[in-house]
C-alpha positions as CSV (number, residue, x, y, z in Angstrom):
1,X,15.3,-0.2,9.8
2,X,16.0,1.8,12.9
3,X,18.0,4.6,14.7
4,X,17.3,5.9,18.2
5,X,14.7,8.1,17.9
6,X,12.9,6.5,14.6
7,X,11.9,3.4,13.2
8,X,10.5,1.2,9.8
9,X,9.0,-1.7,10.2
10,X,6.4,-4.4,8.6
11,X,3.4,-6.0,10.1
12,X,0.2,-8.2,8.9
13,X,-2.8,-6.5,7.6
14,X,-5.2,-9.3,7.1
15,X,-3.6,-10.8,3.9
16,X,-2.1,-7.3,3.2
17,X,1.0,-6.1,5.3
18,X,1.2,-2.4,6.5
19,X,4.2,-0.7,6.6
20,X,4.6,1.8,10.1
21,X,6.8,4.8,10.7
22,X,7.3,5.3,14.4
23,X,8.6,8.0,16.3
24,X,9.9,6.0,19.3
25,X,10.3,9.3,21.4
26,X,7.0,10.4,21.0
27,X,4.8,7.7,20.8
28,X,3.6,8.9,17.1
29,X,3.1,6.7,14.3
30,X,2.1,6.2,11.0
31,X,0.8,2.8,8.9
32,X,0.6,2.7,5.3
33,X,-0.9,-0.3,3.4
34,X,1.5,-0.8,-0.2
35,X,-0.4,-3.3,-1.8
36,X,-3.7,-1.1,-1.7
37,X,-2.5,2.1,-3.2
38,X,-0.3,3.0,-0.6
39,X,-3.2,3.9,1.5
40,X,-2.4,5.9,4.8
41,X,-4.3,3.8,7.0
42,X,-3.1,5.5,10.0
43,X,-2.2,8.5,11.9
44,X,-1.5,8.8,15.3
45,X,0.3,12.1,16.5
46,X,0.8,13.7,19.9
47,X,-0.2,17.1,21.3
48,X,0.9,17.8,25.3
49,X,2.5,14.3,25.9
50,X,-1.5,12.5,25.1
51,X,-1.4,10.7,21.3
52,X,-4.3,10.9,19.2
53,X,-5.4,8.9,16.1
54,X,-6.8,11.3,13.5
55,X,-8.0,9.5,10.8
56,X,-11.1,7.7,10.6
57,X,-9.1,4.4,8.3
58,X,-10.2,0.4,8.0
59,X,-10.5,-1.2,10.9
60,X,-9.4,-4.2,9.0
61,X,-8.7,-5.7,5.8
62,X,-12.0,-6.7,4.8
63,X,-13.4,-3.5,5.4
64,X,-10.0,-1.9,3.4
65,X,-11.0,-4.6,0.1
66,X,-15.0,-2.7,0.5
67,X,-13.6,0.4,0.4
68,X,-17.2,1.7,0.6
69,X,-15.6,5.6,1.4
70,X,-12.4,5.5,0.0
71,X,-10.8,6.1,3.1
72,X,-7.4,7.5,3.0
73,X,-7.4,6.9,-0.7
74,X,-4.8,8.7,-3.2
75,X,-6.8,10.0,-6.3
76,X,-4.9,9.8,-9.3
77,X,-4.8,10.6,-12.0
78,X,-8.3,12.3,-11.1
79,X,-9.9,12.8,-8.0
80,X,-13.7,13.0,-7.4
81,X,-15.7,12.6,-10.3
82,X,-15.8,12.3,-14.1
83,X,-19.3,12.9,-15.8
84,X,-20.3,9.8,-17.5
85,X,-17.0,8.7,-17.3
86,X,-16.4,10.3,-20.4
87,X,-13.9,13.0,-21.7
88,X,-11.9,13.9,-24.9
89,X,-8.2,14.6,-25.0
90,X,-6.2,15.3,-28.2
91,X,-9.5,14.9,-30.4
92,X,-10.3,11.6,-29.1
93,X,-13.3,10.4,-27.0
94,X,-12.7,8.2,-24.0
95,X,-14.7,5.9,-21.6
96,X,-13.0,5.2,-18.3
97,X,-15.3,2.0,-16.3
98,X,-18.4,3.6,-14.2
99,X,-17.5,2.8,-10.3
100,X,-20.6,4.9,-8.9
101,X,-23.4,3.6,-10.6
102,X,-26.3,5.6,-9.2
103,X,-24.9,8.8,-10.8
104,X,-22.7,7.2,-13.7
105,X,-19.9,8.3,-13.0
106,X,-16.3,7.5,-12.5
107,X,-14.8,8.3,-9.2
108,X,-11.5,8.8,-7.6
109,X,-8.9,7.7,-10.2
110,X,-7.0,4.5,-11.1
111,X,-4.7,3.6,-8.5
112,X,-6.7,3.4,-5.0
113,X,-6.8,-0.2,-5.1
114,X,-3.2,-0.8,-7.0
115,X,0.0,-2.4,-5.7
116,X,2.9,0.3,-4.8
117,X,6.3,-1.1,-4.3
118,X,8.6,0.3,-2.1
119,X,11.4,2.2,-3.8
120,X,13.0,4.3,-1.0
121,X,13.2,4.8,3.0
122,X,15.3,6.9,4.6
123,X,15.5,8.0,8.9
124,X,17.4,10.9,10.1
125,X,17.5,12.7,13.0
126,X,14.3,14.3,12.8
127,X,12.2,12.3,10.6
128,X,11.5,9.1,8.8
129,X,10.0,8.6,5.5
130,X,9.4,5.5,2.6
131,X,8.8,6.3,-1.0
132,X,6.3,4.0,-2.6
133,X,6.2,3.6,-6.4
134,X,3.4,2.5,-9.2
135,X,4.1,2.2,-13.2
136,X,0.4,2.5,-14.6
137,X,0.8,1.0,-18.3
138,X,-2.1,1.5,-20.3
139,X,-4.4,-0.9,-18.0
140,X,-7.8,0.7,-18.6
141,X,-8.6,1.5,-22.4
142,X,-10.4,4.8,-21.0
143,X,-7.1,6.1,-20.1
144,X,-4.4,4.3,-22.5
145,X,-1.2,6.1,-21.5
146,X,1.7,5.7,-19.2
147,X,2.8,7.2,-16.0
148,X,4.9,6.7,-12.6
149,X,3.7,7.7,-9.2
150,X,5.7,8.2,-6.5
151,X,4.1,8.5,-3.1
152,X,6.2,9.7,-0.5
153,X,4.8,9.5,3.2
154,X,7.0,10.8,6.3
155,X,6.7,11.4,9.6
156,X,8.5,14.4,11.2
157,X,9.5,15.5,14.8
158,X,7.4,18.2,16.2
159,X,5.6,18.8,12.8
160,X,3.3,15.6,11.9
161,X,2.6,13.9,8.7
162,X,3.7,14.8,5.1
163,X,3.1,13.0,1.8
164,X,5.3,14.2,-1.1
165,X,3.7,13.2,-4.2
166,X,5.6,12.8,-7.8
167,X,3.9,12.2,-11.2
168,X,5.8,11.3,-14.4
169,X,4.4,11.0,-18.0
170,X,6.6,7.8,-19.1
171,X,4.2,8.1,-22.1
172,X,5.2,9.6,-25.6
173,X,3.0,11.9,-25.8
174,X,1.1,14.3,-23.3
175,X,-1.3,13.4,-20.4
176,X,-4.2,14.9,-18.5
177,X,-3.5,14.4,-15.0
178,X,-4.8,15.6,-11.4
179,X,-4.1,14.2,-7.9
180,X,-6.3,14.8,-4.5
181,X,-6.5,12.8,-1.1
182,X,-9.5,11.4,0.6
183,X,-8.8,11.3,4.5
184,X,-11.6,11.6,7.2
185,X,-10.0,13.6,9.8
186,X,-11.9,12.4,13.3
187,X,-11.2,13.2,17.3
188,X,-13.3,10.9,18.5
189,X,-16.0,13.6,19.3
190,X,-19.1,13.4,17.3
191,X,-18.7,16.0,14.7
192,X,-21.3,18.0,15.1
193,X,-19.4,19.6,17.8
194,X,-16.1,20.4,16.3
195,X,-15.4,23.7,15.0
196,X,-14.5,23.8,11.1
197,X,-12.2,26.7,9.3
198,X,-11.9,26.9,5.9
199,X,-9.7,28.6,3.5
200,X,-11.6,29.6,1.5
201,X,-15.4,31.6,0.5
202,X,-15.6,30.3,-3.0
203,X,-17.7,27.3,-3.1
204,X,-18.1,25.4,-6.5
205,X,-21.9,25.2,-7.4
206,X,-22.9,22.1,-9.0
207,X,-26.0,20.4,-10.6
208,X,-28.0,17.5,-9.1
209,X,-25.2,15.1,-10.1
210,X,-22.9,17.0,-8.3
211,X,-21.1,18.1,-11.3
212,X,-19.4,21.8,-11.5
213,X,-21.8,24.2,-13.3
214,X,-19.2,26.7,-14.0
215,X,-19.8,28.9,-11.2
216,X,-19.0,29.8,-7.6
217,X,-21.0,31.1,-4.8
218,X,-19.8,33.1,-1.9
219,X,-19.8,30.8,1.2
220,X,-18.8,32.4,4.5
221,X,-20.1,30.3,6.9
222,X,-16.7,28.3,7.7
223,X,-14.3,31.4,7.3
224,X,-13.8,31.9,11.1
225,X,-13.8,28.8,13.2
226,X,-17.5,27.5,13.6
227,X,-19.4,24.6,14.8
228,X,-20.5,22.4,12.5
229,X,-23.6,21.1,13.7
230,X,-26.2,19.5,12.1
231,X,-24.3,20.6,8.6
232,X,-24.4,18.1,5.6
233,X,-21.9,18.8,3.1
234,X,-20.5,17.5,0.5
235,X,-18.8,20.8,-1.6
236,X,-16.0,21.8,-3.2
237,X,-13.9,25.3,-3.1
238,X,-11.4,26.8,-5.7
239,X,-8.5,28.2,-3.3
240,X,-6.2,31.4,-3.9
241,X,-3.8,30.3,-6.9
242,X,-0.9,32.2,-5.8
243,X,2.4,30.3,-4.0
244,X,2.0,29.7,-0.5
245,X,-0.1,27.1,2.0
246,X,-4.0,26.6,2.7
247,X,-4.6,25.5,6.1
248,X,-8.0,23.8,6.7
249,X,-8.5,23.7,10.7
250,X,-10.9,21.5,12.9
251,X,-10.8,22.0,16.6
252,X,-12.3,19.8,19.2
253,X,-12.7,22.4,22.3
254,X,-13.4,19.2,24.3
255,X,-10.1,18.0,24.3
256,X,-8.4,21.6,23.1
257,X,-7.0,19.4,19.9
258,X,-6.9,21.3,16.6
259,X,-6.5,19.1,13.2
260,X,-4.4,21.1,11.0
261,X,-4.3,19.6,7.2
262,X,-2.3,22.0,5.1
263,X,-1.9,22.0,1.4
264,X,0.7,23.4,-1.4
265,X,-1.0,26.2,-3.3
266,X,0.2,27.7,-6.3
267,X,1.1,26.7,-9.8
268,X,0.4,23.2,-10.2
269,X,-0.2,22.7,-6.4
270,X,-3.4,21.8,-4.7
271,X,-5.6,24.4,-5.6
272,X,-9.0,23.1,-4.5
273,X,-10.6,21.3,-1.5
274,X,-13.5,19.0,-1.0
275,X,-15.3,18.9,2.0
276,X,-17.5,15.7,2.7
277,X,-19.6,14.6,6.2
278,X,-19.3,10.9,6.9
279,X,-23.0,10.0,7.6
280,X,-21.9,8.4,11.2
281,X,-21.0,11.8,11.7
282,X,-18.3,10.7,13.9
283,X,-15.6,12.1,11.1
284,X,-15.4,14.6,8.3
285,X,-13.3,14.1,4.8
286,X,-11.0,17.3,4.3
287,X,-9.6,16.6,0.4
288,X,-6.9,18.2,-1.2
289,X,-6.7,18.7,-5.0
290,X,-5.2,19.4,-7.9
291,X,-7.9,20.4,-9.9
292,X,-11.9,20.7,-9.5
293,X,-14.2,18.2,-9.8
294,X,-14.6,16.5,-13.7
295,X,-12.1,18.1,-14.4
296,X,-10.8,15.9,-17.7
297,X,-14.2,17.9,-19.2
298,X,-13.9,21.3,-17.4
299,X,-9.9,21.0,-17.9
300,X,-10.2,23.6,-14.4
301,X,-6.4,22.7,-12.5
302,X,-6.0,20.0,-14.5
303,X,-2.2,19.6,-15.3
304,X,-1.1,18.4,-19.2
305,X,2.1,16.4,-18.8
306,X,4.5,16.7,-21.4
307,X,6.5,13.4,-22.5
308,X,9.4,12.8,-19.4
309,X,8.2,16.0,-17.9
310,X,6.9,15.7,-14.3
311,X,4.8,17.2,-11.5
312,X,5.3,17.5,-7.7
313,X,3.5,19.3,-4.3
314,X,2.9,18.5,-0.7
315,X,0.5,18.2,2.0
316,X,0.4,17.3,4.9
317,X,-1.6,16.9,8.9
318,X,0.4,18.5,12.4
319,X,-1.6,19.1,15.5
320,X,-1.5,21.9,17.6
C-alpha cells in the first residue's frame, strides 16, 4: 500500500517476511516480523534531518529463532517472570512450561514466538499503521483459556513509534492477564555513557531469584538525568497510578540524541517498568508493564478479564 508521503510493504526475513512502515519524507521506518509475535524488529527515526536506529533487534532470522534476550518481544499474557511457573486462579493450581531453567521459572508470556496475522492497515496523511491479530486457544494446559490480541504498531509524522495494544477474553469465564514490552533501546554509544532518567524512586526489592518480596526501596539515583556507568541493573519500579504518561529518557550527549519511550499510566495502563543492561553494554532494555513481576501469585497490576470484556493502553518511542 502507498500514498505520497507513507508506505506498507513486505520483504524476506530469512524464512520469515517482515512487514515495514516507511515514512518516505523522512527517511523513518519501522519493520515488524508477523510470524514471530509481531516482533518490532526495527526502529529507525530521524532527529535534525540524520536517522537513527534505536533498537538493538536480530540481525537476522537465526538469531530472531534463538531469541536468547527476547528482543523486541511482546509479553503477554505476563511479562517477566512467574515463580515456579506456578499460580492459582479461581481455586485451581496451574503449571505453565519452565523456559528459564536456571531459576525455574516461566518467562515473558505465551505469544513471543506465535504467528500474528494481519487484520488491518491503514495510511493517512500523517501516519501509517497495521494491526496484527493472534487467537490463543487453550494451547498450553498451564493457562487453558481463550483470548485475542491485537497488536497495533504505527508510525507517525513528527512524533515516532506507537503500539496500541488490545486484549479480549473470548473465554467464558474470567482471565488473569498482563502485557509488557522488552525492547533494548541503543545509540550506538557504549552505554556506559549515556545518561538514564527514570520515572520513578520506587524500586521493587526482590529475593535471589529475582522475585518481588513485597516491598520497595527508595531509589534516587536515576531521577535526574545521570550517567550510567559501570551500573548493572536488572530492577523493576511501581510508577504513579494516576491517568497520565511516564517518560523514561536516555540521552547520548555525543550525538545530542535523547530516546524518549513513554508509557500509558493509569487504571489498567502500564504501571511498572523494568529496567535491564544488556551485558555487551552496547544497549539497555527499558520495559513497559502492566503489572509487576509474578504477578499471577502477587496479583500486583494484574488485570481480571471478564467474559467479552476487554483491555487497551499505549506506548510508544519519539526522539528529540
Amino acid at each position: 500500500i502507498r500514498d505520497i508521503m507513507f508506505e506498507i510493504i513486505q520483504e524476506s526475513f530469512g524464512e520469515f517476511k517482515k512487514i515495514k512502515i516507511i515514512n518516505n519524507r523522512t527517511n523513518e521506518f519501522i519493520s515488524i516480523i508477523p510470524k514471530f509475535g509481531a516482533n518490532l524488529n526495527q526502529i529507525i527515526l530521524r532527529k535534525n534531518m540524520t536517522t537513527y536506529s534505536i533498537i538493538s533487534g536480530s540481525k537476522n532470522y537465526k538469531e530472531m529463532i534463538k531469541n536468547k534476550w527476547f528482543k523486541s518481544a511482546k509479553l503477554i499474557p505476563f511479562p517477566n517472570r512467574i515463580n515456579n511457573g506456578k499460580y492459582s486462579w479461581d481455586n485451581k493450581s496451574y503449571q505453565l512450561q519452565i523456559n528459564s531453567i536456571k531459576q525455574n521459572q516461566s518467562i515473558h508470556g505465551l505469544l513471543y514466538n506465535k504467528e500474528f496475522e494481519i487484520s488491518k492497515t491503514k495510511i493517512s496523511e500523517n501516519m501509517a499503521s497495521v494491526e496484527f491479530e493472534h487467537y490463543y486457544n487453550k494451547e498450553e494446559a498451564g493457562f487453558p483459556f481463550c483470548f485475542k490480541t491485537l497488536i497495533k504498531h504505527a508510525l507517525i509524522d513528527n512524533k515516532g513509534y506507537k503500539c496500541t495494544t488490545t486484549i479480549k477474553n473470548m473465554d467464558t469465564k474470567r482471565i488473569p492477564i498482563g502485557d509488557g514490552w522488552h525492547p533494548y533501546l541503543k545509540t550506538n554509544e557504549k552505554i556506559n555513557n549515556i545518561l538514564l532518567k527514570i520515572p520513578s524512586t520506587k524500586m521493587i526489592q526482590t529475593d535471589e531469584k529475582m522475585i518481588p518480596t513485597g516491598h520497595t526501596k527508595l531509589f534516587q539515583k536515576f531521577l535526574n538525568p545521570s550517567k550510567i556507568r559501570e551500573e548493572k541493573l536488572d530492577i523493576g519500579f511501581a510508577l504513579e497510578k494516576k491517568e497520565g504518561i511516564a517518560i523514561t529518557e536516555l540521552y547520548d550527549p555525543q550525538r545530542d540524541l535523547r530516546i524518549v519511550l513513554w508509557q500509558e499510566t493509569g487504571k489498567r495502563k502500564y504501571n511498572y517498568l523494568q529496567i535491564f543492561t544488556h551485558p555487551s553494554r552496547m544497549s539497555i532494555a527499558i520495559e513497559p508493564m502492566t503489572c509487576n513481576i509474578d504477578a499471577f501469585n502477587n496479583k500486583e497490576g494484574l488485570i481480571t478479564l471478564k467474559s467479552d470484556e476487554s483491555f487497551k493502553a499505549c506506548y510508544g518511542i519519539r526522539l528529540k
